[in-house]
mmJSON file of the N, C-alpha and C atoms, coordinates in Angstrom:
{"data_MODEL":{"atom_site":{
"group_PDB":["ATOM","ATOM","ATOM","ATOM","ATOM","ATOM","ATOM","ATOM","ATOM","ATOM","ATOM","ATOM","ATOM","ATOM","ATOM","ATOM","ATOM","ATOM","ATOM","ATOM","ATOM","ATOM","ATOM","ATOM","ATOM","ATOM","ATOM","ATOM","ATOM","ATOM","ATOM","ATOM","ATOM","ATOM","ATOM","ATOM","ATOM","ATOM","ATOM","ATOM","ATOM","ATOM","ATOM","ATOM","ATOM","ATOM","ATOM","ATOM","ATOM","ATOM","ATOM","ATOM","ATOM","ATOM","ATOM","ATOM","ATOM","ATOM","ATOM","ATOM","ATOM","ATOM","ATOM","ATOM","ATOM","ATOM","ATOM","ATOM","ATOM","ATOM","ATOM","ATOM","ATOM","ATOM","ATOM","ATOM","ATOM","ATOM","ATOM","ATOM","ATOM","ATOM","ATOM","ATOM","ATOM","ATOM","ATOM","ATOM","ATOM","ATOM","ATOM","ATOM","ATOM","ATOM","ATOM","ATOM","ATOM","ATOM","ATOM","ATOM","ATOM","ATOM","ATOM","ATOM","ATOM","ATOM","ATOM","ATOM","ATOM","ATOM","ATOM","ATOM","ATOM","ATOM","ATOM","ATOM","ATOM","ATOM","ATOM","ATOM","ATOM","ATOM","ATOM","ATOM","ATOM","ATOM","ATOM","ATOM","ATOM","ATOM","ATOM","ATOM","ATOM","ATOM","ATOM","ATOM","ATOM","ATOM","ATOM","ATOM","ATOM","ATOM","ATOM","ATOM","ATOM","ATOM","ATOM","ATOM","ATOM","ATOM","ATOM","ATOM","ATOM","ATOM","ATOM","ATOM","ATOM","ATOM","ATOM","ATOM","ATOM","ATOM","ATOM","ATOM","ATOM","ATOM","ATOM","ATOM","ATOM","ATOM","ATOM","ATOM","ATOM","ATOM","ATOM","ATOM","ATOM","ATOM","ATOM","ATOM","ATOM","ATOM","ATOM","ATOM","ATOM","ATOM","ATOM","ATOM","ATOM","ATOM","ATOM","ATOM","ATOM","ATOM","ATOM","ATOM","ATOM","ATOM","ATOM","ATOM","ATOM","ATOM","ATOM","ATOM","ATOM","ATOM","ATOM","ATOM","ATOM","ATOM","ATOM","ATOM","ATOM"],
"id":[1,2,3,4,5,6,7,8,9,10,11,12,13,14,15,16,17,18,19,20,21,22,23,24,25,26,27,28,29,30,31,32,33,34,35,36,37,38,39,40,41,42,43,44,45,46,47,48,49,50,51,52,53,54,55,56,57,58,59,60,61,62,63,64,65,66,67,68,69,70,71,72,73,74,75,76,77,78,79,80,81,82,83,84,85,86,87,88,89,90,91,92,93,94,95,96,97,98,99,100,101,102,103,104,105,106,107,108,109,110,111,112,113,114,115,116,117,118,119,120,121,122,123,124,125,126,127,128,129,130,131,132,133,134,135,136,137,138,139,140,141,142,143,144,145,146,147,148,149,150,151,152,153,154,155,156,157,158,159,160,161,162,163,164,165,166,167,168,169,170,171,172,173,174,175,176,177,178,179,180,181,182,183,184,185,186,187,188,189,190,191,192,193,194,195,196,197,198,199,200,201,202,203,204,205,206,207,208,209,210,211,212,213],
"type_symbol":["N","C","C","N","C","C","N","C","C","N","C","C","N","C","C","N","C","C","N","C","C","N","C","C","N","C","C","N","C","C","N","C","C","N","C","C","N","C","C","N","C","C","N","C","C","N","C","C","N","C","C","N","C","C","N","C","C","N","C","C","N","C","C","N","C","C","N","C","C","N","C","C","N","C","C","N","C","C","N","C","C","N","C","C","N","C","C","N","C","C","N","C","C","N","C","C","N","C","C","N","C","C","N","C","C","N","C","C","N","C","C","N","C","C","N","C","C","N","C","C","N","C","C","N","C","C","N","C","C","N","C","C","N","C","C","N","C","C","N","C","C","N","C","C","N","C","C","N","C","C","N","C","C","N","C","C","N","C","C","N","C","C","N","C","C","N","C","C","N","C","C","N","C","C","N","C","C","N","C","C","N","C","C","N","C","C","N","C","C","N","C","C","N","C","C","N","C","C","N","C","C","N","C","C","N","C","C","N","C","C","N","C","C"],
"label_atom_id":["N","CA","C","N","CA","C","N","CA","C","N","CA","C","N","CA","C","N","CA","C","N","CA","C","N","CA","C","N","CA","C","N","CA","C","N","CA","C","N","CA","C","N","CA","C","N","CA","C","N","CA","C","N","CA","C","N","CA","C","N","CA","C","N","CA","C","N","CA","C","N","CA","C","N","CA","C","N","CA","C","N","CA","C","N","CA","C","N","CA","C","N","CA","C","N","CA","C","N","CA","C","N","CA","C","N","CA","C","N","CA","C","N","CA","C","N","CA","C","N","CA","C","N","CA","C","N","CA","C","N","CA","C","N","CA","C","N","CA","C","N","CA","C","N","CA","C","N","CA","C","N","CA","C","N","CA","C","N","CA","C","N","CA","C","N","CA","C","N","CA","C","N","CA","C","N","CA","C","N","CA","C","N","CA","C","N","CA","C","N","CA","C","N","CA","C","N","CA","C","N","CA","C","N","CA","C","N","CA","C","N","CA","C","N","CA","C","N","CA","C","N","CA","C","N","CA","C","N","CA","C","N","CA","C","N","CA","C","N","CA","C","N","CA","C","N","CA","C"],
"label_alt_id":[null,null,null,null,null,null,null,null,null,null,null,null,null,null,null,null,null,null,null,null,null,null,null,null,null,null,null,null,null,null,null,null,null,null,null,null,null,null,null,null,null,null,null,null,null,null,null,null,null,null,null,null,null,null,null,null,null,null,null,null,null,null,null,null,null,null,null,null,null,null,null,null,null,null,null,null,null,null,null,null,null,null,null,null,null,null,null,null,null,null,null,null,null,null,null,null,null,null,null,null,null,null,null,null,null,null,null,null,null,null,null,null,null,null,null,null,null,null,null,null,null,null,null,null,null,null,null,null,null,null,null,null,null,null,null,null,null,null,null,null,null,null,null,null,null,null,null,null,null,null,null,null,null,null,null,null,null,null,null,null,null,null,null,null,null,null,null,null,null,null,null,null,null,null,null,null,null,null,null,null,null,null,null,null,null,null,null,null,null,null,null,null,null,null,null,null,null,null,null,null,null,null,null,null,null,null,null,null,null,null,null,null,null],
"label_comp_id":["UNK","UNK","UNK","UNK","UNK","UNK","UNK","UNK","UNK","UNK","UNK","UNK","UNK","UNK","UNK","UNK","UNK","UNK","UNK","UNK","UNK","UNK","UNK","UNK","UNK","UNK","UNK","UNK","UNK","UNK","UNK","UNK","UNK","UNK","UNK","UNK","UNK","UNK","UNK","UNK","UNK","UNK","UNK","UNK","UNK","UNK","UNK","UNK","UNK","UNK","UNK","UNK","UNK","UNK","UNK","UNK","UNK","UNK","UNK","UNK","UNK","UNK","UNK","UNK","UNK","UNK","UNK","UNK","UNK","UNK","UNK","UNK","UNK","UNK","UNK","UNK","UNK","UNK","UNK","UNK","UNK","UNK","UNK","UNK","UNK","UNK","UNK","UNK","UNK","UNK","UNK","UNK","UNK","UNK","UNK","UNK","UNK","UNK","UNK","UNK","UNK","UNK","UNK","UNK","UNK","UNK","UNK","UNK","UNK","UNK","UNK","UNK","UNK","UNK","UNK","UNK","UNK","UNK","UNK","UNK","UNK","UNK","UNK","UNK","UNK","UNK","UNK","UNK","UNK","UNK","UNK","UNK","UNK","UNK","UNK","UNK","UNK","UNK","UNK","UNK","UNK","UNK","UNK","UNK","UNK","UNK","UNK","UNK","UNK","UNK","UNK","UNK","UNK","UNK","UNK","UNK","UNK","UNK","UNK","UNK","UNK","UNK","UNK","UNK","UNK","UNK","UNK","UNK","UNK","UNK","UNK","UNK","UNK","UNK","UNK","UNK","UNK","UNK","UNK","UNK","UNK","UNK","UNK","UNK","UNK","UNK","UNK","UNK","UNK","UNK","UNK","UNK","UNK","UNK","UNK","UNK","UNK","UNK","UNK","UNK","UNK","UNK","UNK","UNK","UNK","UNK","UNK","UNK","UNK","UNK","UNK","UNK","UNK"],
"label_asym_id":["A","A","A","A","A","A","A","A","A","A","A","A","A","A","A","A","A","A","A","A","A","A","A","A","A","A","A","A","A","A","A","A","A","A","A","A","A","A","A","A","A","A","A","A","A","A","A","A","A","A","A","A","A","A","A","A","A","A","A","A","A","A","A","A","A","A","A","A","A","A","A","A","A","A","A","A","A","A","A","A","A","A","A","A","A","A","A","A","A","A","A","A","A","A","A","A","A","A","A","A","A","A","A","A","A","A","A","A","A","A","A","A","A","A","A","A","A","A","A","A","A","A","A","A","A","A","A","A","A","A","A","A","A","A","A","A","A","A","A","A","A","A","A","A","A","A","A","A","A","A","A","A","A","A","A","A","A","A","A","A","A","A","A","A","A","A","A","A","A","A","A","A","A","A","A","A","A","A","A","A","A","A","A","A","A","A","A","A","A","A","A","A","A","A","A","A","A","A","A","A","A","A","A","A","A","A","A","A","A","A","A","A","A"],
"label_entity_id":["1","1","1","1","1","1","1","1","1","1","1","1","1","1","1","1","1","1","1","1","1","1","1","1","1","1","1","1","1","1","1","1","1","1","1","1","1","1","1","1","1","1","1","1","1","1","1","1","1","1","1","1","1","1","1","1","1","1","1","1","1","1","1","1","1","1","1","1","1","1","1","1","1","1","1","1","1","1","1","1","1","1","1","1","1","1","1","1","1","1","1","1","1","1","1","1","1","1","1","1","1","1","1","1","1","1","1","1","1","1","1","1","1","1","1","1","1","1","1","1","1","1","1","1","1","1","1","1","1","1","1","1","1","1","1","1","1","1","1","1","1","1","1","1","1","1","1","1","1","1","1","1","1","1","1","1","1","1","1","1","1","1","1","1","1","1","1","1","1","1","1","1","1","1","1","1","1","1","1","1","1","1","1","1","1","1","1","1","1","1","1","1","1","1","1","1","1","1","1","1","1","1","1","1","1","1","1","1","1","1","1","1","1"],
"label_seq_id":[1,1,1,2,2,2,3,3,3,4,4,4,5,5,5,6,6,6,7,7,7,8,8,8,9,9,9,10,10,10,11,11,11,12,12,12,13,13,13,14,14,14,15,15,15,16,16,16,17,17,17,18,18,18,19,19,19,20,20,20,21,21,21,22,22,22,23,23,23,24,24,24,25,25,25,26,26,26,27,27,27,28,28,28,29,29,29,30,30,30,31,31,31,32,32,32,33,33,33,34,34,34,35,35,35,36,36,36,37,37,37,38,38,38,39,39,39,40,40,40,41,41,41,42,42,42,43,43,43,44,44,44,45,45,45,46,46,46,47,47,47,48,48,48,49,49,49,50,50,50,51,51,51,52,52,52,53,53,53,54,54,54,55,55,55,56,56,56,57,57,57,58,58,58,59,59,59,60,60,60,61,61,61,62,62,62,63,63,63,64,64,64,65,65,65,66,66,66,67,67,67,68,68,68,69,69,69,70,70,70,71,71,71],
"pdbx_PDB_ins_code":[null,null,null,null,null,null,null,null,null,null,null,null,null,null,null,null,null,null,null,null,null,null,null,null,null,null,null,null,null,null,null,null,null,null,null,null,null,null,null,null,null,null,null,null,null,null,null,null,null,null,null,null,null,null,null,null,null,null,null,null,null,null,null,null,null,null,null,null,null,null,null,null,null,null,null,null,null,null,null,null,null,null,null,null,null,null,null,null,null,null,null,null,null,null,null,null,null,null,null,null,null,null,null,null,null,null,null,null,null,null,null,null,null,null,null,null,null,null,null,null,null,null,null,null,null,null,null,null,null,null,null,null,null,null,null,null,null,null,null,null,null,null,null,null,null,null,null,null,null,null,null,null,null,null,null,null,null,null,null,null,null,null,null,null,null,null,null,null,null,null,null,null,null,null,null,null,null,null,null,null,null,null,null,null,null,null,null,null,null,null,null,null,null,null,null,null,null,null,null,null,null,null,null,null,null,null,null,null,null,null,null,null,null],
"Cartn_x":[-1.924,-1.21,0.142,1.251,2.573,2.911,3.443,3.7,5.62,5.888,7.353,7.747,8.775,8.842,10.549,10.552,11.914,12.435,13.496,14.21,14.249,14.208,14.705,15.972,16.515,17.67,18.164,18.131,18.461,18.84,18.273,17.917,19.542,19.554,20.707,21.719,22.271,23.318,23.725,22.561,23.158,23.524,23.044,23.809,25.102,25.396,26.857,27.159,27.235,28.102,28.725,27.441,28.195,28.681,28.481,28.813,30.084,30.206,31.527,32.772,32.395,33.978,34.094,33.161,33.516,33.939,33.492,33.33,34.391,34.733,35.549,34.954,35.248,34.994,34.947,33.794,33.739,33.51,34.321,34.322,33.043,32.381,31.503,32.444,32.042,32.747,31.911,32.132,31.241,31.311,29.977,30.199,29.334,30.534,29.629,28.992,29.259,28.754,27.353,27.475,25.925,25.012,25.411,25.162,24.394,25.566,25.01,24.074,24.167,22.81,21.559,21.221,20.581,19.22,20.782,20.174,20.396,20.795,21.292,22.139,22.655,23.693,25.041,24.631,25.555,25.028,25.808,25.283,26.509,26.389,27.257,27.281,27.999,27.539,29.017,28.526,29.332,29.675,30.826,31.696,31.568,30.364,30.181,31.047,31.724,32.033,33.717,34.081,35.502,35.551,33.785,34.295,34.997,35.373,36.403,35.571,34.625,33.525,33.264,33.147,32.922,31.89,30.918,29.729,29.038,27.912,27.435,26.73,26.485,25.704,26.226,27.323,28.439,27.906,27.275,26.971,25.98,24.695,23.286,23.719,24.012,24.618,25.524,26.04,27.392,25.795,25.21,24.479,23.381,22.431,21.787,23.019,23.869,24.78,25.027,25.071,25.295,24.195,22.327,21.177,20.803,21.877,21.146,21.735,20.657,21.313,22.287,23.171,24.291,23.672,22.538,21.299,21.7],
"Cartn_y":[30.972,31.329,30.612,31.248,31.313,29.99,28.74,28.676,28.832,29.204,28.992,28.441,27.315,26.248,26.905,26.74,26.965,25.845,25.634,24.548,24.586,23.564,23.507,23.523,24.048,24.354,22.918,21.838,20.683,20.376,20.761,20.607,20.81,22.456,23.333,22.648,22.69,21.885,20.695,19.688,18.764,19.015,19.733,20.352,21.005,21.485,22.6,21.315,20.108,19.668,18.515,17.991,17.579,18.176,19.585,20.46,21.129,21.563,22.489,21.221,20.106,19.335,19.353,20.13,20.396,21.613,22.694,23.949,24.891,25.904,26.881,27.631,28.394,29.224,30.712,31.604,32.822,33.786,35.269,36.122,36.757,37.625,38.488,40.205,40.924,42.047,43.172,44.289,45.587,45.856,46.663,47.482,48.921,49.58,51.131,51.481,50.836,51.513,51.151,49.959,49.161,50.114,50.062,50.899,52.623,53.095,54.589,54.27,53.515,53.484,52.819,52.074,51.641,52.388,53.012,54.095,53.433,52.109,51.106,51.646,51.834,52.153,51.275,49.7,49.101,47.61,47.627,46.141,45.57,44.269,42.992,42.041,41.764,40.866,39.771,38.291,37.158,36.516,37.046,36.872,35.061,34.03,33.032,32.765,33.805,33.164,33.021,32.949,32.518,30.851,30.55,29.012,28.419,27.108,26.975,25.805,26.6,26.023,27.306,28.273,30.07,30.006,29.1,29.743,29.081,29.792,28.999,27.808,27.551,26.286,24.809,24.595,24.292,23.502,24.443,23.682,23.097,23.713,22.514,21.313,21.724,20.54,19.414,19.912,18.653,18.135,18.754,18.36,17.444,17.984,16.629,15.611,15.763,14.571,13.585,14.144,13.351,12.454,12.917,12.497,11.321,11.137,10.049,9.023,8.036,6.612,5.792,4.397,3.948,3.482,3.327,2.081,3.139],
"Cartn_z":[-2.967,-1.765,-1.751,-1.403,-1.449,0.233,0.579,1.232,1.284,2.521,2.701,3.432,3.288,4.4,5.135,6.227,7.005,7.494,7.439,7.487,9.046,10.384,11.826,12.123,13.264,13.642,13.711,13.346,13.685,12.092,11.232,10.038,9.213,9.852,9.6,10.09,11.053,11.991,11.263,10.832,9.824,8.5,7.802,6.784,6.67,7.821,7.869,8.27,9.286,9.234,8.078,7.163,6.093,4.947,4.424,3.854,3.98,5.734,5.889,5.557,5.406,4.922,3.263,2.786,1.32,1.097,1.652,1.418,2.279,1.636,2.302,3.491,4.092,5.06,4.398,3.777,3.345,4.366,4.121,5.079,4.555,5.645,5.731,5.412,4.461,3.909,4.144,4.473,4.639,3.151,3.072,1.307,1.562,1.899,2.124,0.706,-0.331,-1.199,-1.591,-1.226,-0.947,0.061,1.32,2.253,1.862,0.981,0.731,-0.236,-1.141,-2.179,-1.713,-0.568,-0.232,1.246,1.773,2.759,4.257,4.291,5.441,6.066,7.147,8.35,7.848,7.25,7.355,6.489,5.236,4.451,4.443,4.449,4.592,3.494,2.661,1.72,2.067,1.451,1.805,0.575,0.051,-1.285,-1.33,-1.712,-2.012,-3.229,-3.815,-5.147,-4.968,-3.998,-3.33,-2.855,-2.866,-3.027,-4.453,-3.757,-4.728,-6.482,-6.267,-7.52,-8.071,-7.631,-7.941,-7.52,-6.498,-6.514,-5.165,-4.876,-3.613,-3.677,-4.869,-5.326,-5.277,-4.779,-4.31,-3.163,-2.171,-0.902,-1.054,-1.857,-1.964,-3.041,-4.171,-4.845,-4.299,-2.93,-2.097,-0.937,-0.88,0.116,-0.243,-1.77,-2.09,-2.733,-3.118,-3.641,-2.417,-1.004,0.19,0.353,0.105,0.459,-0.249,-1.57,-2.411,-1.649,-1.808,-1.426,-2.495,-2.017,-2.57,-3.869,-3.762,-5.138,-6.382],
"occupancy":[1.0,1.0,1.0,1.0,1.0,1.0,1.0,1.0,1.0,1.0,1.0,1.0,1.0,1.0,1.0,1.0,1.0,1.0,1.0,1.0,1.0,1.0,1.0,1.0,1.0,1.0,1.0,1.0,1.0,1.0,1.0,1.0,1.0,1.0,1.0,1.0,1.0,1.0,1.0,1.0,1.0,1.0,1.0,1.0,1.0,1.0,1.0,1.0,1.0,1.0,1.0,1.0,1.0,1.0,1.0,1.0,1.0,1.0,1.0,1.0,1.0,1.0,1.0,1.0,1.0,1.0,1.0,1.0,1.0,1.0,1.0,1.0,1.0,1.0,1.0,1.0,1.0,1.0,1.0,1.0,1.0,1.0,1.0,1.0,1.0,1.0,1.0,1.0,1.0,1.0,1.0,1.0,1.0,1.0,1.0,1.0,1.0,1.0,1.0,1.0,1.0,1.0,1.0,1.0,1.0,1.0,1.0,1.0,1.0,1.0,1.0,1.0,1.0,1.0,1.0,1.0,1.0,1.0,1.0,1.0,1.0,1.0,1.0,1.0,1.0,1.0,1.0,1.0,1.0,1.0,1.0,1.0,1.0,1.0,1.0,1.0,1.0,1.0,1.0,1.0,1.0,1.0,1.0,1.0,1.0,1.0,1.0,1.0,1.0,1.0,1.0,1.0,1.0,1.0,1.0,1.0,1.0,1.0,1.0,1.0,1.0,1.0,1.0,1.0,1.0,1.0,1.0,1.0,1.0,1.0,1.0,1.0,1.0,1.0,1.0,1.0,1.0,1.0,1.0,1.0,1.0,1.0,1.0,1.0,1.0,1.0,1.0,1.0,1.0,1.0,1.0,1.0,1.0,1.0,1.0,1.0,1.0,1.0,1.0,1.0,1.0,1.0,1.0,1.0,1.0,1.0,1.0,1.0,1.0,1.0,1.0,1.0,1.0],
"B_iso_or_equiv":[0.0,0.0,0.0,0.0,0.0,0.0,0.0,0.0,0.0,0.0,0.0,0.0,0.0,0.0,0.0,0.0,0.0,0.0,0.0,0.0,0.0,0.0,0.0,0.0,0.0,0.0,0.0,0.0,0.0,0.0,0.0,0.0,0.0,0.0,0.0,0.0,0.0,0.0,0.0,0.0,0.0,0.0,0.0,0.0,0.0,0.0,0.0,0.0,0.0,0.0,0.0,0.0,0.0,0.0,0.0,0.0,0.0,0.0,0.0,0.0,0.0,0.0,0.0,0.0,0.0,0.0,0.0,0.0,0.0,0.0,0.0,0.0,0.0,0.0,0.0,0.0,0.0,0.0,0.0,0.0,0.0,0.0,0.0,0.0,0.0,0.0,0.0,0.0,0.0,0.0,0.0,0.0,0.0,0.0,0.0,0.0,0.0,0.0,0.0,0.0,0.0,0.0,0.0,0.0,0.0,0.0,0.0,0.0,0.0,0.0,0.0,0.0,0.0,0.0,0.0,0.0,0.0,0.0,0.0,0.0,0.0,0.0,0.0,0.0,0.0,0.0,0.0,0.0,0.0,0.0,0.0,0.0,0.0,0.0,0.0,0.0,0.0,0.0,0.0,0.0,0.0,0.0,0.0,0.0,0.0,0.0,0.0,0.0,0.0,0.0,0.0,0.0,0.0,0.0,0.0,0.0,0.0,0.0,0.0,0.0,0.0,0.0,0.0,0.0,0.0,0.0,0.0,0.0,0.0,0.0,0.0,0.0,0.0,0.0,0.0,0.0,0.0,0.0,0.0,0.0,0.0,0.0,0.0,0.0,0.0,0.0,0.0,0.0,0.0,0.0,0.0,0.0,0.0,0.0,0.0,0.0,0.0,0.0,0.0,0.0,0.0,0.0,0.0,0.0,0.0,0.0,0.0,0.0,0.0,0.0,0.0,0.0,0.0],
"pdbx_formal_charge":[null,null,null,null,null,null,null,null,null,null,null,null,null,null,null,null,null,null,null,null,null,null,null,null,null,null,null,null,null,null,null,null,null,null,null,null,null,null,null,null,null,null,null,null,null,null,null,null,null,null,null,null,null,null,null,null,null,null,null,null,null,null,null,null,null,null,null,null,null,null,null,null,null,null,null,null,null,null,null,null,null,null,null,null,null,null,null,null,null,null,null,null,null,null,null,null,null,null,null,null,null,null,null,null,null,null,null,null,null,null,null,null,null,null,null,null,null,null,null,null,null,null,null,null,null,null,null,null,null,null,null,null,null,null,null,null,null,null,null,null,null,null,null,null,null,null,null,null,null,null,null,null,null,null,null,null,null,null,null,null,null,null,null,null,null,null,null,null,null,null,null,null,null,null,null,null,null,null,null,null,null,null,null,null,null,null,null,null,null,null,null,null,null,null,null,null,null,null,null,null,null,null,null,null,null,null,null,null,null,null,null,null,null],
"auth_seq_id":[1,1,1,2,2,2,3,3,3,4,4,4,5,5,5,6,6,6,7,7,7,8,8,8,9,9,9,10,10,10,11,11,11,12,12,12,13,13,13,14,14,14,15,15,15,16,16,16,17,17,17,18,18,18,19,19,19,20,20,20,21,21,21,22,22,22,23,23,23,24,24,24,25,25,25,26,26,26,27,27,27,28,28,28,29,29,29,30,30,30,31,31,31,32,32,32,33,33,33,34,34,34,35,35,35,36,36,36,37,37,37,38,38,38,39,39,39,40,40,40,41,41,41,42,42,42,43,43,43,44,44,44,45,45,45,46,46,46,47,47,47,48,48,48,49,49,49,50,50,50,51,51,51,52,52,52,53,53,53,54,54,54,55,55,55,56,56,56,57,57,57,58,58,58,59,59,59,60,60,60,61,61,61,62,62,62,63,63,63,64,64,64,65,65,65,66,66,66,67,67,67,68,68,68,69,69,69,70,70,70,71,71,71],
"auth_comp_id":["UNK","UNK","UNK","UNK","UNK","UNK","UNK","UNK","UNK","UNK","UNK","UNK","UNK","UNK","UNK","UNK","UNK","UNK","UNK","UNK","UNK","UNK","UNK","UNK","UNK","UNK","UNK","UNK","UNK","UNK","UNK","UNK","UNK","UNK","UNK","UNK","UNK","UNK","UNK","UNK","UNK","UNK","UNK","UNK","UNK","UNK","UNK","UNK","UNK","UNK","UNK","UNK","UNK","UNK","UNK","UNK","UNK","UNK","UNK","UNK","UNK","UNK","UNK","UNK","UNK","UNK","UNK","UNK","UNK","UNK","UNK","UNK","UNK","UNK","UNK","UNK","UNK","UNK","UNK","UNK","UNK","UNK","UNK","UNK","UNK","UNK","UNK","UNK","UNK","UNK","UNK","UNK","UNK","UNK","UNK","UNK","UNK","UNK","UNK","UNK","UNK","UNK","UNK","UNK","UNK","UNK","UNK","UNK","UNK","UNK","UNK","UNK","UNK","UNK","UNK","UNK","UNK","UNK","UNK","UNK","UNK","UNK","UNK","UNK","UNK","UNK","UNK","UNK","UNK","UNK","UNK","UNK","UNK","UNK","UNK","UNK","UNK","UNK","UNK","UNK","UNK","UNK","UNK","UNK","UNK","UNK","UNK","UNK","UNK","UNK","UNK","UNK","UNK","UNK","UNK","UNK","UNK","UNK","UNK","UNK","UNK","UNK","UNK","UNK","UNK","UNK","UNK","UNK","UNK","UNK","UNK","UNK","UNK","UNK","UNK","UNK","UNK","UNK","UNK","UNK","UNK","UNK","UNK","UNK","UNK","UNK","UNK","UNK","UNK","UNK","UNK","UNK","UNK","UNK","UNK","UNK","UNK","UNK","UNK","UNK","UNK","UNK","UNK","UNK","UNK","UNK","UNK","UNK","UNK","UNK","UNK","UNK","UNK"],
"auth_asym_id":["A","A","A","A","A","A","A","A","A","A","A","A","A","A","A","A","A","A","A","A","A","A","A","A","A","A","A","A","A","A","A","A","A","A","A","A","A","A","A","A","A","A","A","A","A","A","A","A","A","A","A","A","A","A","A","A","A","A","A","A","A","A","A","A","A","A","A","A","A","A","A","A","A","A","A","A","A","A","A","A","A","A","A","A","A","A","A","A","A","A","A","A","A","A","A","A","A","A","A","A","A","A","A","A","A","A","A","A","A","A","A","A","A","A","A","A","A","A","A","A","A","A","A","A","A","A","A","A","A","A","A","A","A","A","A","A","A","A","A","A","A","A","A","A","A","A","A","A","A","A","A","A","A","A","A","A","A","A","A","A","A","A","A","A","A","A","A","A","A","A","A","A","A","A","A","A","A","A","A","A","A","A","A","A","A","A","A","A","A","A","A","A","A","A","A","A","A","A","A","A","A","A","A","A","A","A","A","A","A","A","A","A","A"],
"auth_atom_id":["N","CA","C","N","CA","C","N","CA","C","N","CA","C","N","CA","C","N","CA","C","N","CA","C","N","CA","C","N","CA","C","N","CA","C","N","CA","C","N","CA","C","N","CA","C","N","CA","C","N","CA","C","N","CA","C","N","CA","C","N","CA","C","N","CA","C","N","CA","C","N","CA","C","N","CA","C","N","CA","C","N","CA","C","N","CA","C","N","CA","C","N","CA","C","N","CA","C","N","CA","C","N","CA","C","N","CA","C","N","CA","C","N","CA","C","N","CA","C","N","CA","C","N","CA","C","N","CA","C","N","CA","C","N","CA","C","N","CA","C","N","CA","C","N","CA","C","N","CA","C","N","CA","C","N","CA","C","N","CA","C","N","CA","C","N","CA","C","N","CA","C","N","CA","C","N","CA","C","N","CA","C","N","CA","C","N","CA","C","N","CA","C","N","CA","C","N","CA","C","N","CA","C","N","CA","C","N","CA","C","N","CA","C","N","CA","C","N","CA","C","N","CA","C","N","CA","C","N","CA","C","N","CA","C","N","CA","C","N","CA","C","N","CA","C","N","CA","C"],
"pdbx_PDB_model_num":[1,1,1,1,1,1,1,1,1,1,1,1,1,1,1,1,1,1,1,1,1,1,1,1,1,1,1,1,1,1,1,1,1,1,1,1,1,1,1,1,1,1,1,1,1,1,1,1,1,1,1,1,1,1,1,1,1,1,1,1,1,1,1,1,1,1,1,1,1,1,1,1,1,1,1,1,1,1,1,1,1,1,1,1,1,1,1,1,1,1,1,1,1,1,1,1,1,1,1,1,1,1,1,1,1,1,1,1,1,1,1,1,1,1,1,1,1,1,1,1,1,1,1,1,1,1,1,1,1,1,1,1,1,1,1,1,1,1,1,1,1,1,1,1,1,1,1,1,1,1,1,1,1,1,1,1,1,1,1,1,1,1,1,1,1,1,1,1,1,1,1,1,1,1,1,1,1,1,1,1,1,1,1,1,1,1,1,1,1,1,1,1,1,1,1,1,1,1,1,1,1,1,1,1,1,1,1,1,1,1,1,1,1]
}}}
């Protein structure tokens, strides 16, 4: 059996805020073409690779780098 853990809204909040001082601000983009092949009214995808690392990995990698201690 599969568990999945969700992170708390408290959880989140501390992450964006030590994260968003590394990281860019990415727009949310429509992609009708996503949309028509999919059969969706309306898909959204969030061009992560405009951070300035090319990638979203960027934010968990800045975020455990914050968690380690100074030792």
């Amino acid at each position: 059996m599969m568990t999945t853990l969700v992170p708390s809204l408290d959880h989140l909040k501390k992450a964006y805020a030590v994260t968003s001082t590394a990281t860019q601000v990415t727009p949310l983009l429509e992609s009708a073409a996503l949309a028509m092949e999919t059969g969706a009214a309306r898909v959204f995808v969030k061009p992560e690779s405009l951070q300035w690392a090319g990638s979203f990995k960027v934010r968990g990698a800045y975020w455990r780098l914050k968690q380690l201690s100074s030792d």
